[in-house]
C-alpha positions as CSV (number, residue, x, y, z in Angstrom):
1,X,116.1,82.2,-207.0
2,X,115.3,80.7,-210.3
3,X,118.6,81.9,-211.8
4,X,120.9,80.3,-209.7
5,X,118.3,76.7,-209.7
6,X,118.3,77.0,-213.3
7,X,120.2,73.0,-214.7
8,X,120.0,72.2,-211.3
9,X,119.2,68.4,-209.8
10,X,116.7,68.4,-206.9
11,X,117.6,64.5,-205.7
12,X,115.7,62.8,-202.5
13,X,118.6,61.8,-200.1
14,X,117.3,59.4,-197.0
15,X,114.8,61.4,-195.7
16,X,116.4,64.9,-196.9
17,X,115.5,66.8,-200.1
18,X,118.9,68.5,-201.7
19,X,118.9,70.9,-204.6
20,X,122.5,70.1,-206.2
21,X,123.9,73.4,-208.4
22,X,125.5,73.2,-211.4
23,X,128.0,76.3,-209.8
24,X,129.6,73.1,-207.8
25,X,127.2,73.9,-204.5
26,X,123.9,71.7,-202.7
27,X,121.2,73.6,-201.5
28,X,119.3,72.2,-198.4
29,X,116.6,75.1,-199.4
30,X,114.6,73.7,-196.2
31,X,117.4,74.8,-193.8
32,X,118.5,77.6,-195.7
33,X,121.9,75.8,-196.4
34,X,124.5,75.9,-199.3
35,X,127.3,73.3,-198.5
36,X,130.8,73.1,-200.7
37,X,133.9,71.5,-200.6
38,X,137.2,72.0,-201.5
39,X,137.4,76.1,-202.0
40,X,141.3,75.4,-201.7
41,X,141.8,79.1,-201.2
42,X,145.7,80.4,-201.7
43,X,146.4,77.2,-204.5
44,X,147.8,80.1,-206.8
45,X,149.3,81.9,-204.7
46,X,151.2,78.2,-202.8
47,X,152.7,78.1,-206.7
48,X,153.8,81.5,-207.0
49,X,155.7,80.6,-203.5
50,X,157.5,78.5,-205.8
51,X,158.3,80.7,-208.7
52,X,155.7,79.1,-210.5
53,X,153.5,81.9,-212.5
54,X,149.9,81.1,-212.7
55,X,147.2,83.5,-212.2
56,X,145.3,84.2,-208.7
57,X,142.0,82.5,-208.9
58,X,141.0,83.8,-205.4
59,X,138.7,87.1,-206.8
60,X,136.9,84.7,-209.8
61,X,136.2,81.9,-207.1
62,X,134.6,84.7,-204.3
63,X,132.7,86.0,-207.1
64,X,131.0,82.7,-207.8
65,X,130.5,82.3,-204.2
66,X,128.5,85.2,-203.8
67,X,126.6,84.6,-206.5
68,X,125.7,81.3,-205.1
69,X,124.9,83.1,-201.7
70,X,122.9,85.9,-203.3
71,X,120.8,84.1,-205.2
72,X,119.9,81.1,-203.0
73,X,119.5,84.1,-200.2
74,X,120.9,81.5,-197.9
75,X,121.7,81.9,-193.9
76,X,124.5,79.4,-193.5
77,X,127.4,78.4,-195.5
78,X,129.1,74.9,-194.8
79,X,132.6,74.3,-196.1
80,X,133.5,70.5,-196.1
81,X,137.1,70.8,-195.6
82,X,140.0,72.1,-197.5
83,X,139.3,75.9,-197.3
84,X,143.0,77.0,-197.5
85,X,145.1,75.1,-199.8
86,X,148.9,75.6,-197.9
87,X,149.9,77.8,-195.3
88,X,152.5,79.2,-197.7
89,X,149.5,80.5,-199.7
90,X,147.4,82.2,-196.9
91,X,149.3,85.4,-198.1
92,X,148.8,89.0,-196.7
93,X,146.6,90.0,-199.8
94,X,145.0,86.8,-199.7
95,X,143.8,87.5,-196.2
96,X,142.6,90.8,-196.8
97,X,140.6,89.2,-200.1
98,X,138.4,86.7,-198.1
99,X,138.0,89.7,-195.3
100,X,136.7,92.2,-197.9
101,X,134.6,89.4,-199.2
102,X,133.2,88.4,-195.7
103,X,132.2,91.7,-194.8
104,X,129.8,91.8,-198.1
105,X,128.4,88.7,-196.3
106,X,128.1,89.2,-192.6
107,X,124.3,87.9,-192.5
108,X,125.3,84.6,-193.5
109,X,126.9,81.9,-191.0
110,X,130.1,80.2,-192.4
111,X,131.4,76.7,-190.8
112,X,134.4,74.8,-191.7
113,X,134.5,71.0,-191.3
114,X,138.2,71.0,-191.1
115,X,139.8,68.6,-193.9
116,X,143.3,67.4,-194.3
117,X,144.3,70.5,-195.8
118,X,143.1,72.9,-193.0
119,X,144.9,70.8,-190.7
120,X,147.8,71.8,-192.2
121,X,147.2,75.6,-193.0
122,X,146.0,76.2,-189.8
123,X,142.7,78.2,-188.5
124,X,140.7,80.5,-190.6
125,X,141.7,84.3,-189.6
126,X,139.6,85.8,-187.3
127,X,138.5,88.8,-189.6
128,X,136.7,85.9,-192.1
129,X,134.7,85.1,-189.1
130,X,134.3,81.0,-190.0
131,X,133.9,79.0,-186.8
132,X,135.9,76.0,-187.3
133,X,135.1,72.4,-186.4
134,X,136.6,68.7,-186.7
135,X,134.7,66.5,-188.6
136,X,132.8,64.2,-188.8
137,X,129.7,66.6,-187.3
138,X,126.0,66.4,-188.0
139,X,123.5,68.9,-189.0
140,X,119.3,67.4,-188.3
141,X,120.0,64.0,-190.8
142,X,122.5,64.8,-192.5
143,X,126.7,63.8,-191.4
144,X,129.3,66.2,-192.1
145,X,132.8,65.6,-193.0
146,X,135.6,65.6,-195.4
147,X,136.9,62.1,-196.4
148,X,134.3,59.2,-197.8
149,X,133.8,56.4,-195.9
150,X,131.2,54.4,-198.4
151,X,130.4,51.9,-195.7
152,X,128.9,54.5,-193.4
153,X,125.3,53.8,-192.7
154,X,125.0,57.6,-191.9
155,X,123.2,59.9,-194.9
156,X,126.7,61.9,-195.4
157,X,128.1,64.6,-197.1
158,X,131.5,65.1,-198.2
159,X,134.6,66.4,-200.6
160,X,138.3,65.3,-201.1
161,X,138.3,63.4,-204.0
162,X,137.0,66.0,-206.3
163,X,135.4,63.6,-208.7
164,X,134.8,64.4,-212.4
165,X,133.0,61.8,-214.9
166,X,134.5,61.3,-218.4
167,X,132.9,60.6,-221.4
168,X,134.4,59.1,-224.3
169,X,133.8,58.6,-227.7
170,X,135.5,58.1,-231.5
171,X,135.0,62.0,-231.5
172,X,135.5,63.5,-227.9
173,X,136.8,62.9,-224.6
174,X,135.2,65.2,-222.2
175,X,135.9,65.2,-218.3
176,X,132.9,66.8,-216.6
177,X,133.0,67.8,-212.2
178,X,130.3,66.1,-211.3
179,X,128.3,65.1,-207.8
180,X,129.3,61.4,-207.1
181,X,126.5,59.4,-205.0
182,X,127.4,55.9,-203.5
183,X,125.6,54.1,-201.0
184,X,124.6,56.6,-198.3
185,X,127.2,59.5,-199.1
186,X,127.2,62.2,-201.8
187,X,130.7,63.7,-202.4
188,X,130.7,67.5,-203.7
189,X,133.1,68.2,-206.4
190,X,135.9,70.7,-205.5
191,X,134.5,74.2,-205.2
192,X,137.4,75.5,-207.0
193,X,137.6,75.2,-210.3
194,X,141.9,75.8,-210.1
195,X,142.6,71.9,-208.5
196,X,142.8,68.3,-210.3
197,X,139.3,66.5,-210.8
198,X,139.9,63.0,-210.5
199,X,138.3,60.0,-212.0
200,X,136.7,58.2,-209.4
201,X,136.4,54.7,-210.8
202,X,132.5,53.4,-210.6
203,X,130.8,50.9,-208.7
204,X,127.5,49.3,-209.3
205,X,124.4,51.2,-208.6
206,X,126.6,54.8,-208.2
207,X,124.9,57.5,-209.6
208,X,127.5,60.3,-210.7
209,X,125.6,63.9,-211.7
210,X,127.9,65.4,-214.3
211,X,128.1,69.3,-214.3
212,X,128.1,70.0,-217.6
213,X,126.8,73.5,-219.9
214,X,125.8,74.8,-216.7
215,X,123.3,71.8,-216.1
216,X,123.5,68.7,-213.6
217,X,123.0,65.7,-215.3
218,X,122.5,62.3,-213.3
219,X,124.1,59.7,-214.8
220,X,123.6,55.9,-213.5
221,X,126.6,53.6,-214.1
């Protein structure tokens, strides 16, 4: 397991101890959990729909998801929302991708909190074998869904906003995905690394754990 943990952030959430991966993953290593966000399967492929040429990041993305799932040697897999980018995209080969994939994978549970994007793109095939669920949803401590709600008293995880921190000086201007913790939530950054990162303006006491050189680094603000 060291490989995958290696730059990792091990951060004390309520009651809960998380293990947050530099590959853009949290590890609830007590519960044998990996959670992500935002895998927007089929982006590519919703451009090329439009005559719009950009290379298929689908095999590269399932690639780093195994390795996440290998190496962790997790049982369950929790998607918070947004595992299909567009309906348009969900193509034939794109299917049969994710199946292949899955079958490499059939020890380990997969749940979908749905997001606004799965909504719309419908239900995961049946071949992928992800059950499905609306959101918000609760696993032991810990709430489950897809959009923040920073006033929630409830220790929750989330995605959506795909928040990246920036860091500016007379020399550089580097824009990191990163972790964002406010009050009682902790939103993921998108899972995919083919989707805008935006920058989620700060608040007082958030703590934002930039990804960056392979390495989580918390960063108070």
């Amino acid at each position: 397991m060291e490989s995958v943990l290696a730059g990792s952030c091990e951060i004390e959430f309520g009651d809960t101890s998380l293990i947050l991966l530099p590959s853009r993953a949290v590890f609830w290593e007590s519960e044998s959990t990996v959670f992500i966000a935002d895998t927007h399967f089929g982006k590519a492929e919703t451009f090329h729909h439009l005559n719009i040429p950009v290379p298929s990041q689908i095999d590269e993305d399932l690639m780093r998801l195994s390795k996440v799932l290998n190496e962790t040697q997790c049982e369950h897999l929790i998607v918070l929302g947004d595992l299909v980018h567009s309906r348009k995209g969900n193509t034939a080969q794109l299917k049969r991708s994710i199946a292949d994939w899955r079958a490499q994978h059939r020890e380990v549970t997969i749940q979908l909190v749905r997001g606004n994007h799965d909504k719309a793109s419908g239900e995961p095939c049946s071949t992928w074998a992800i059950e499905s669920v609306d959101a918000p949803c609760k696993m032991g401590a810990l709430h489950l869904t897809h959009h923040p709600d920073f006033k929630s008293q409830n220790w929750t995880l989330c995605g959506h906003l795909h928040p990246k921190f920036r860091i500016t000086n007379a020399l550089e201007d580097i824009r990191c995905p990163a972790f964002l913790k406010r009050n009682q939530t902790l939103v993921l950054p998108a899972f995919a690394k083919f989707v805008d990162h935006g920058i989620v303006p700060s608040m007082p006491y958030d703590i934002f754990y930039a990804i960056a050189d392979s390495e989580v680094i918390p960063i108070n603000v």
